[in-house]
N, C-alpha and C positions, 0 to 999 in steps of 0.2 A: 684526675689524680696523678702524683709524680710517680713516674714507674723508672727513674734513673737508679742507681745502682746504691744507691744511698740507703733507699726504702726498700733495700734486702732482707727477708725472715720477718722478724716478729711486726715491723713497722708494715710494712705491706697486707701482713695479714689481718691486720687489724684493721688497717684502711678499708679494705677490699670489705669485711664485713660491716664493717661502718656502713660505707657507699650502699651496700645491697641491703639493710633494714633500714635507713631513712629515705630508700627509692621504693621500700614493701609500702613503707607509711606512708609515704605521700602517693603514691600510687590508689590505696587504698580511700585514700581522705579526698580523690577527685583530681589530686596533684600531675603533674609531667615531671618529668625527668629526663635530660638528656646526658651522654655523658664523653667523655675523652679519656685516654689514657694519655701520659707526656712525658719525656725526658727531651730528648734534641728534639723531637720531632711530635707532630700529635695523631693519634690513632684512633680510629673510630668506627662503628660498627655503621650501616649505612641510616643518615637520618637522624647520627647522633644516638640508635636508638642504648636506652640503658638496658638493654638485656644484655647489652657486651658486658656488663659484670658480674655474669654469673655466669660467663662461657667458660670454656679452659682456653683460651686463646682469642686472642684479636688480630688475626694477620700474623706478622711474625714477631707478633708479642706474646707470651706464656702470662696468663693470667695467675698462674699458680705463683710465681716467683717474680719480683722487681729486679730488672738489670739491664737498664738503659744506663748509654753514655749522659753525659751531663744535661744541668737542668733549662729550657729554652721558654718564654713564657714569648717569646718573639710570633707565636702562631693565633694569641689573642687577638688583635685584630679581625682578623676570618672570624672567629666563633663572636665579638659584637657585634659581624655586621650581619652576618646569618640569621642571629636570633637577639635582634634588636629589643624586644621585650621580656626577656629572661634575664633574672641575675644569674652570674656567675657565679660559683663560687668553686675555689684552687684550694687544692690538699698539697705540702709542697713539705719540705725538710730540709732545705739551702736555698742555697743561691741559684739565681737564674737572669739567663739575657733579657732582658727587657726589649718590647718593641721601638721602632724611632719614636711615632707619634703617637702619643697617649690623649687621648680627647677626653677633658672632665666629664663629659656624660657618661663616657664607659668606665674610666674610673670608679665612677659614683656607682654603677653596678655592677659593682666586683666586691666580693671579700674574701679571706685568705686564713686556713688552717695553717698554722705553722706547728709541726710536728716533730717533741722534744727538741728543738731549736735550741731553746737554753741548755738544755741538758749536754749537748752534743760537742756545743760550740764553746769558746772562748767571749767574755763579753763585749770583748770589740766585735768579734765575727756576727753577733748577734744583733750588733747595730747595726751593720753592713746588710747583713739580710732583711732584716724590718727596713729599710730603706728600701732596697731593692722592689722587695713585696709590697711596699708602701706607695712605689709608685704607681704598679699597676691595678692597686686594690684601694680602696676606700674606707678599710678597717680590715683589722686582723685581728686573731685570737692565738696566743700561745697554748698549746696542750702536751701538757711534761708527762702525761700517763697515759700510756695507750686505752687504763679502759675507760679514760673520760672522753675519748676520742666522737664516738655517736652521739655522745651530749651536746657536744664542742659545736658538732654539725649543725646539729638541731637548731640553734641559738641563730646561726645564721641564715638558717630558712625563712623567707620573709613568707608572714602572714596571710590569709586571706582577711579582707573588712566584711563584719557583715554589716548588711543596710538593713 
C-alpha cells in the first residue's frame, strides 16, 4: 500500500481497513497474505508477514497516519523475485518511479488500485499515471469512492480452481 503523503486522513484510512478485511478473508478462506507499506522506499514486517497491518507502526512508519516522501514502485523487483508465485497487487494514488526492467511475466502478475486518481488529478495527469502504473501492472482499476475501495480489492484477488 502507498503510505506517501498523498494517502494522508481519509484515503489511508480507508486503505489500511480495506488491506485488514480482505487479509481477515482470505486468511480465513485458507488464503496468504503478504504485505508492504511504500512511498520512496518499502517497509515490511519480517517475512512480509500481514500482521504489519494491524500494528501501530512498521519501523519508523506510523501506521496510524500516511506521510511518506514520494511514490517509488522501483523496489518491485525484490518482492517478484521473492515471491515468484504470488500476484501482486499495488494500492497507489499518483505517480511513481518505475523500475529499469520490467519482465512481462512479472508484469503479467501485477495489478493496481488507483485511488480517486480521477477525482484528484487533471485528465492529462490521469493518463500520465495509468501509464505509469500500466507499466508495472497488467491491469488496473480506478476507485473514486473510498467506500468501494474493499470491493475494488476483492475483484483483483485471484481465485482458487476447484478440481
Amino acid at each position: 500500500m502507498d503510505w506517501s503523503g498523498s494517502m494522508k486522513g481519509a484515503p489511508w484510512g480507508a486503505a489500511l481497513k480495506a488491506a485488514q478485511a480482505i487479509t481477515l478473508a482470505l486468511r480465513t478462506s485458507g488464503g496468504e497474505v503478504r504485505a508492504g507499506i511504500f512511498s520512496g522506499d518499502l517497509w515490511h514486517a519480517p517475512g512480509f508477514s500481514s500482521y504489519a497491518l494491524f500494528a501501530a507502526s512498521l519501523g519508523p512508519v506510523s501506521m496510524v497516519e500516511a506521510n511518506g516522501p514520494d511514490t517509488s514502485f522501483r523496489w518491485l523487483p525484490r518482492i517478484w523475485q521473492l515471491f515468484p508465485d504470488y500476484r501482486v497487487l499495488l494500492l497507489t494514488d499518483g505517480y511513481g518511479y518505475i523500475p529499469q526492467i520490467i519482465l512481462p511475466s512479472q508484469k503479467a502478475r501485477t495489478a493496481a488500485i488507483l485511488l480517486q486518481v480521477r477525482r484528484n488529478y487533471s485528465p492529462e495527469d490521469v493518463m500520465t499515471i495509468e501509464t505509469v502504473v500500466g507499466a508495472v501492472a497488467d491491469r488496473f482499476v480506478h476507485v473514486d469512492a473510498l467506500e468501494d475501495l474493499a470491493a475494488a480489492w476483492a475483484t483483483l484477488i485471484p481465485r482458487r480452481s476447484i478440481a
